[in-house]
N, C-alpha and C positions, 0 to 999 in steps of 0.2 A: 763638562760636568765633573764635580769633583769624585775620587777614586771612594768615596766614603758613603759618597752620593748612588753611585752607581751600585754600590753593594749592598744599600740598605733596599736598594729598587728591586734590585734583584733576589735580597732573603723576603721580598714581600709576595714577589711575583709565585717562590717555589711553595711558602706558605698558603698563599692560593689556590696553589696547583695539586697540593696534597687535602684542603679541606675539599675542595671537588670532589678526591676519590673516596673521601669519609665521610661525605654527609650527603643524606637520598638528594635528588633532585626531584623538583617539584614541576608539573607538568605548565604547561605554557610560561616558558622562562621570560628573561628582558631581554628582547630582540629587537634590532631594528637596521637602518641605513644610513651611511653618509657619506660624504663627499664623491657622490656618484657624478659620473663626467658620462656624457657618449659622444666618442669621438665622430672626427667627418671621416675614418678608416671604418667604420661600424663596430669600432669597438665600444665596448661597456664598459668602466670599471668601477672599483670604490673599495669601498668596506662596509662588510656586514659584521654585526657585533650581538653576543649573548653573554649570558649571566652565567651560561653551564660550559666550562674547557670542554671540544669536540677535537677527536682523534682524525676525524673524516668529515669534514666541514664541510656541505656544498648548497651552491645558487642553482636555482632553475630561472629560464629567464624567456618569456612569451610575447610573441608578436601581438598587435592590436587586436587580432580576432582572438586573443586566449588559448591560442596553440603554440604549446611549448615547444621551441627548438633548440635548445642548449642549455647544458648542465654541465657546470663550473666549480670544480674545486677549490676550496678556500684555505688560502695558505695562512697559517697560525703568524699573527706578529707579535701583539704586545697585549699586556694585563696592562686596562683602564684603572688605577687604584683609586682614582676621584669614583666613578663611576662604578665600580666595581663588574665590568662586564672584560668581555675577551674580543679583542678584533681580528680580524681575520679579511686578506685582501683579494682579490677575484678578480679576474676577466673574461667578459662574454663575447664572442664573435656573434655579431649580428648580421642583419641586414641592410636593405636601403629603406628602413621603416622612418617615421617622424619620430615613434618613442616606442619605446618598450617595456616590459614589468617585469623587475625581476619580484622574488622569491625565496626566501630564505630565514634564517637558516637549518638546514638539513644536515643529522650526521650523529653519531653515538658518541655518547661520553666515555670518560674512564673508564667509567664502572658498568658500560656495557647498557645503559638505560638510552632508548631513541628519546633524542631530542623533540619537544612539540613545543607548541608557538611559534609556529614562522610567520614570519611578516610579508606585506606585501609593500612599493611603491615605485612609481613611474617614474621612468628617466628619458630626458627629449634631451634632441641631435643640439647642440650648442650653437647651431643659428639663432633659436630662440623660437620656433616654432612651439604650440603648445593645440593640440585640437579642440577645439570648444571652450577654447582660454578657462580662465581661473587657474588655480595652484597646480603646478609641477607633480606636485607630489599631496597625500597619497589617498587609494580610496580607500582605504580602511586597515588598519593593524591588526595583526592576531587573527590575520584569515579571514575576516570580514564579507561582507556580501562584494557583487561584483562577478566579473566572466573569469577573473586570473587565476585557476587551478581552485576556487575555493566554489561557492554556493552554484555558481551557473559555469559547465564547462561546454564549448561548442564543440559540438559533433561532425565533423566533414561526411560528404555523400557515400562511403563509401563505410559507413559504418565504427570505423574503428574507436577506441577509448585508450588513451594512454593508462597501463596501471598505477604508475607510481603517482601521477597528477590525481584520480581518482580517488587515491588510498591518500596521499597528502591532504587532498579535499576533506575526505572525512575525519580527520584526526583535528580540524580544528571546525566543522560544521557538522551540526546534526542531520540535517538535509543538503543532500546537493542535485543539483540539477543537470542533467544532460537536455541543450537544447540540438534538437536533429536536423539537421539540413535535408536529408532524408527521408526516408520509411523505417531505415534500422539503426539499431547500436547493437556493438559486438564488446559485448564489457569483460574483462578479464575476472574470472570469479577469484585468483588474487587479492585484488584489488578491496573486495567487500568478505573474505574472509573474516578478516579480526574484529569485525564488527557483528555481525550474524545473532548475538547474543546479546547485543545492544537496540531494546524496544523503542530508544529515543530516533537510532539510525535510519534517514526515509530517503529513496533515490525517484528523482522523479524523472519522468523521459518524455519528455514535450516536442510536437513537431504541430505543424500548419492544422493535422486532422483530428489533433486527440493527446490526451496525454495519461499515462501509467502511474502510480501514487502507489512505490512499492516498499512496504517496510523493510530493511533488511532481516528481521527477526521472523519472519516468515519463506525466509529460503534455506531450503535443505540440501546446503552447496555439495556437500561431502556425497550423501546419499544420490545426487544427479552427476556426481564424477562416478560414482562406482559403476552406475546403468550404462556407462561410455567407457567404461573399462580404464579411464585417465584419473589423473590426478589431479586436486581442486588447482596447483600450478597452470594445467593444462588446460581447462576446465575457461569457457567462455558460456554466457549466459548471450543468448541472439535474440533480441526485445524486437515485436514489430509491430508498427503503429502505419498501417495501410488502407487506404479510401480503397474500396470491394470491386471487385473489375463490375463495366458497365451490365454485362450480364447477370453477375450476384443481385445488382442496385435493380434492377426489371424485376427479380423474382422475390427481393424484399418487398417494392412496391406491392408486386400483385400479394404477399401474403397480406398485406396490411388492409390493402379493397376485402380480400375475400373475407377478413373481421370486421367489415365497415369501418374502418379506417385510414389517417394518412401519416405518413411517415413525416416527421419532422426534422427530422437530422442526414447525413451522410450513413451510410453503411459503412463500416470500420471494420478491418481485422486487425486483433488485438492479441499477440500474440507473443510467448515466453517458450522458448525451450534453453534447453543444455547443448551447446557444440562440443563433440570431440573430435580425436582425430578424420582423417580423408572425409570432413564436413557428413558426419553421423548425427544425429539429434535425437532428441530424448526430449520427451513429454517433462514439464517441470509439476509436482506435486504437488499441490501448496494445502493440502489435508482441508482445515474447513479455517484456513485466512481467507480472509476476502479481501481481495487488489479491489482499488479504486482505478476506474478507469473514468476520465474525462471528455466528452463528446459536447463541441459547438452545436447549438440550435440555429435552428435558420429562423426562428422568432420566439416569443416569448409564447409559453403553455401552459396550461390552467394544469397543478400539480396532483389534483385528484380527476382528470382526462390523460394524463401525461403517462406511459410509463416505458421503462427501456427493456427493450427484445433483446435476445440473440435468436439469430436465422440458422437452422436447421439443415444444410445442402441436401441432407437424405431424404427428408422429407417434405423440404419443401416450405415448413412450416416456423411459426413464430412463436417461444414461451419468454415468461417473465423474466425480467432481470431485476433483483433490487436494486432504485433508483431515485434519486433525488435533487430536486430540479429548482435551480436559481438564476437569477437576472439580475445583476448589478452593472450602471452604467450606463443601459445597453446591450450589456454581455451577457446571451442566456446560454447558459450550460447545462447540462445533466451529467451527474458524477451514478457512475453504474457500479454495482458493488458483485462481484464475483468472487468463486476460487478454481476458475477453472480458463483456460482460453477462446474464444470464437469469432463469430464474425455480430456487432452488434450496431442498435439502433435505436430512435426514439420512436415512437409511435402514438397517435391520438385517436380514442374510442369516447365515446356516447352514448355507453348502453346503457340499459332501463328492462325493466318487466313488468307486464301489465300487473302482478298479484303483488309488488311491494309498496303497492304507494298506501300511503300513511301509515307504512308498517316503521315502528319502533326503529328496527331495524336497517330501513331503506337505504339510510347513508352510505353505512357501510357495506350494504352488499352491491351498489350500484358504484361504488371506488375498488372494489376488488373483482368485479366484473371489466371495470375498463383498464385494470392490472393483470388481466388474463387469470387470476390466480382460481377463481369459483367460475363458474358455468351457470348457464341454466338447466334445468331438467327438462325443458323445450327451447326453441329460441325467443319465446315469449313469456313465457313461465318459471320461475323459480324457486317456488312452492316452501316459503321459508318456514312453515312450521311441521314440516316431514321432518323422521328420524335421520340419521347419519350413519351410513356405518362403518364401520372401524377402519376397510378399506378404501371408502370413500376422501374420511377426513386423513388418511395417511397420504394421500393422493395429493390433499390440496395442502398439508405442509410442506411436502416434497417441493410442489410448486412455489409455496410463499418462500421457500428457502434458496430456489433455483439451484435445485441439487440436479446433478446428471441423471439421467436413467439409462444409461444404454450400456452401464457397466454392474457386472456383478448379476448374480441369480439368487431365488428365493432359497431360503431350506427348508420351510415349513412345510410340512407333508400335505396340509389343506391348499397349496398355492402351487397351482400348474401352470406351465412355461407359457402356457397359451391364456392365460386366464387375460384378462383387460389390465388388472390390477398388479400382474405379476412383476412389471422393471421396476415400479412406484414401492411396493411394498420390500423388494430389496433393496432398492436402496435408504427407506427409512431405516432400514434394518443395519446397513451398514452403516449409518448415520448416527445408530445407536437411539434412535426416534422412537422404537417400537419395541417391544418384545411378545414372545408367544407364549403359551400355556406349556405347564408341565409336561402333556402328553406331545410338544412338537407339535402344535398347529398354532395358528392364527387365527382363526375362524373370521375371514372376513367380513362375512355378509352378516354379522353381528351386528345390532345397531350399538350405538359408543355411549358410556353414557359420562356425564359432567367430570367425575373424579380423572377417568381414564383419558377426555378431554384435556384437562389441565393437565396430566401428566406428559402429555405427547408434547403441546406447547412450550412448557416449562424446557424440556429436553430440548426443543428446536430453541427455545433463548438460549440455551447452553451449550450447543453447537455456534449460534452465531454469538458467540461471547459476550451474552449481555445479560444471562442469569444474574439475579441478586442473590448475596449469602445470606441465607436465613438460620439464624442457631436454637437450638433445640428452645429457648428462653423465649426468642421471639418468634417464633413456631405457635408453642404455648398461648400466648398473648395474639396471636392475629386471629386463631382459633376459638378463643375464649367466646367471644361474641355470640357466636352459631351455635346453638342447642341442639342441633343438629349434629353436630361433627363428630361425636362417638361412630354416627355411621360409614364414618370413612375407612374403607377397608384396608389399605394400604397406602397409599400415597396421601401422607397428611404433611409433610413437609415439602410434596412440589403443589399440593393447593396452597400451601403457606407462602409458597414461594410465588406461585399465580397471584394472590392476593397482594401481597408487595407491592411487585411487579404491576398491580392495576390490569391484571387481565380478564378476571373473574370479580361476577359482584357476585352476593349473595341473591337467590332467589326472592326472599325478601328478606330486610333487616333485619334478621334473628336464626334464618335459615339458609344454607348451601346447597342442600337438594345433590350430593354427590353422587346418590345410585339414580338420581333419574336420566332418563335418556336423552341425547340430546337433541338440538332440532338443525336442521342448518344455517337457520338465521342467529344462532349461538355460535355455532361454530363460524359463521362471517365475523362477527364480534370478536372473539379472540383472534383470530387469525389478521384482524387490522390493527389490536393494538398490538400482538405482538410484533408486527411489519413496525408500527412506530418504536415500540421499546426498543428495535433492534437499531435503528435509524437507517431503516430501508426503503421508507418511503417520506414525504414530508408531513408532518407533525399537522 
């Protein structure tokens, strides 16, 4: 090459090299592979190439099952000027695999900004083997679906999760998957740091018995390192997706006979803590998110018979879990919606009362009887046009909400530790469900009437985040109708907002009836649609 030649290659090459360090880089650069060989020594090699100069340029490179075993520095060679990208050449020590995938490229620029866009594509041993023939190369560019560090990464039995394959995952996938050979994964909270504040970010953790559906915007990494005295570095999240020893699965059984019904699923333990040091753990928090957890049916269920438990070890006993239940295929599932962990289940009821039939009403009090959420006032009876009272219907939100009870005490000076109603009415309370009167009480045995109705619901759609906004404009306007609504004493923007929402009709066309009292065949009515509003039950 002539001397003239070489020098104009090279003021282009430095010209390059200086607009790198002056102009932003933009995030998923031009990456990609080539001239990839794998030797019969099991070596890998080639060139991987980007659009962005990398100070620390590196391959990851993964066996057929998606488990990374070597990361490869990438030595800087030559500026593509046709192409305008930067190569960089690498060698992987492999295995005695048929092929392998590498990964790349990984590594900081100039100017201090991580490189994103890495690619993926297949490289086979030079006999010419290829598993499943068609093309060599590749499943997909730009981190694409697939087991290779990107949307699905497999889990070995003994729990563990690579951090940096993790955190690579999500930096070009909005969800990724963890599938589990196991019962656990042990995920580096690392790893889903940077992400935490990203509503799009979803990790899912699938094994044979169930699978977890966890936003990362609902974990409070920092605040479950501190309970463990570590730091989010330190800081593992222990997920466990476990079939309920045979003992548990006997005494779900029997709770499900002693409701007149049968269980349709596995018993599952589903379960999320914080690991710190010398194997400590710590409850995880998740305030009022609710995980999707995913449970196999062992057949297909009629969706207002159908509803999903959690079992009780203390006592023995089974309450509601918001649940909803689908069959495609073949494939019936029930997706359970919590914010808390235990051991759970599907269950089938058939209940009825002799005083609902061709009541208005019947539907829905005979779907949230076989959703545990309402009772009868006998096992025969349910007397749906008796009053409610305040701590009755806080009772059966607690339940439509599957809020814990066994945490937190009352403060109301009317509400004694012994009372029936007393873990119910704390925890609406923490829930921010209820409130008391000036003087500190409650007055439970109040009967509720319609305004304070809608007020309590309205508040459980806004714990389970499905509140609609209503502005003072169209407040005004849903209002307008009801000749009535001057009598509204206080809460005229959560009837506004009941009304939206479709939870409340009017008494009839012209009037709301907000100071009347209510009956529990009303209070069945909203407490169903607000379970659909919320998408707790199926529609």
């Amino acid at each position: 090459m002539k001397p003239a030649v070489l020098k104009k290659t090279a003021q282009v090459t430095v010209l390059m090299l200086i607009i790198s360090v002056l102009v932003p880089v933009l995030a998923f650069a031009a990456s990609g592979f080539k001239d990839l060989k794998f030797e019969s020594n099991n070596t890998v090699t080639g060139t991987v190439y980007s659009d962005v100069y990398s100070v620390n340029a590196t391959v990851y490179a993964f066996d057929p099952n998606g488990n990374r075993f070597d990361v490869s520095n990438a030595t800087y060679v030559d500026y593509d000027v046709t192409n305008n990208v930067y190569n960089y050449k690498f060698t992987v020590t492999s295995n005695t695999y048929d092929y392998v995938r590498v990964q790349g490229p990984f590594g900081t620029s100039v100017d201090g900004k991580t490189i994103t866009g890495a690619v993926y594509e297949s490289v086979y041993r030079n006999n010419g083997t290829n598993p499943g023939g068609g093309s060599t190369c590749c499943y997909g560019g730009g981190g694409g679906g697939g087991i290779w560090g990107s949307e699905i990464i497999n889990v070995n039995s003994d729990g563990s999760v690579d951090a940096d394959q993790l955190k690579n995952s999500f930096k070009n996938n909005d969800k990724v998957t963890l599938k589990l050979s196991g019962d656990i994964a042990l995920i580096p909270a690392k790893a889903l740091v940077d992400y935490v504040t990203d509503s799009k970010k979803v990790l899912v953790i699938v094994n044979d018995k169930g699978a977890y559906i966890i936003p990362l915007n609902a974990l409070k990494l920092q605040d479950l390192a501190s309970k463990l005295s570590v730091t989010t570095d330190e800081l593992k999240l222990k997920v466990t997706i476990a079939k309920a020893s045979d003992t548990t699965k006997d005494s779900v059984d029997k709770a499900a006979k002693a409701l007149g019904g049968t269980v349709a699923s596995n018993a599952v333990d589903f379960d999320i803590v914080g690991l710190g040091k010398d194997q400590k753990t710590a409850a995880l928090d998740l305030g009022n998110n609710y995980i999707s957890r995913v449970l196999p049916l062992s057949k297909a269920v009629d969706s207002s018979k159908a509803t999903g438990v959690l079992y009780n070890p203390t006592t023995g006993k089974l309450s509601f879990v918001p649940a909803v239940f689908s069959s495609t295929d073949g494939k019936n599932e029930a997706t359970l919606k919590r914010n808390g962990s235990s051991i759970y289940a599907v269950i089938e009821l058939n209940k009825t009362f002799s005083d609902i039939s061709g009541h208005w009403a019947e539907s829905y009090i005979k779907l949230l009887a076989n959703k545990l959420v309402v009772d009868g006032v006998t096992d025969t009876t349910f007397q749906p046009e008796r009053n409610i009272t305040r701590a009755e219907f806080a009772a059966l939100v607690v339940r439509a909400l599957g809020l814990d009870t066994n945490n937190g005490s009352s403060t109301f000076k009317d509400v004694a530790a012994s009372d029936w109603y007393a873990s119910v009415v704390a925890a609406a309370a923490n829930a921010k469900l209820v409130d008391g009167y000036e003087d500190g009480t409650f007055r439970p045995n109040a009967t509720i009437n319609r305004e304070e109705l809608a007020a309590m619901v309205v508040r459980a759609l806004n714990y389970a985040g499905a509140k609609p906004d209503v502005s003072a404009d169209k407040q005004t306007q849903l209002l307008a109708k009801f000749k009535d609504a001057s009598k509204i004493v206080w809460a005229k923007n959560e009837i506004a907002a009941a009304i939206d929402a479709g939870i409340i009709d009017g008494m009839t066309d012209d009037t709301l009836g907000a100071r009347d009292t209510a009956t529990r065949a009303q209070s069945a009515t909203m407490l169903k649609r607000l379970l659909s509003k919320a998408s707790f039950i199926n529609n």
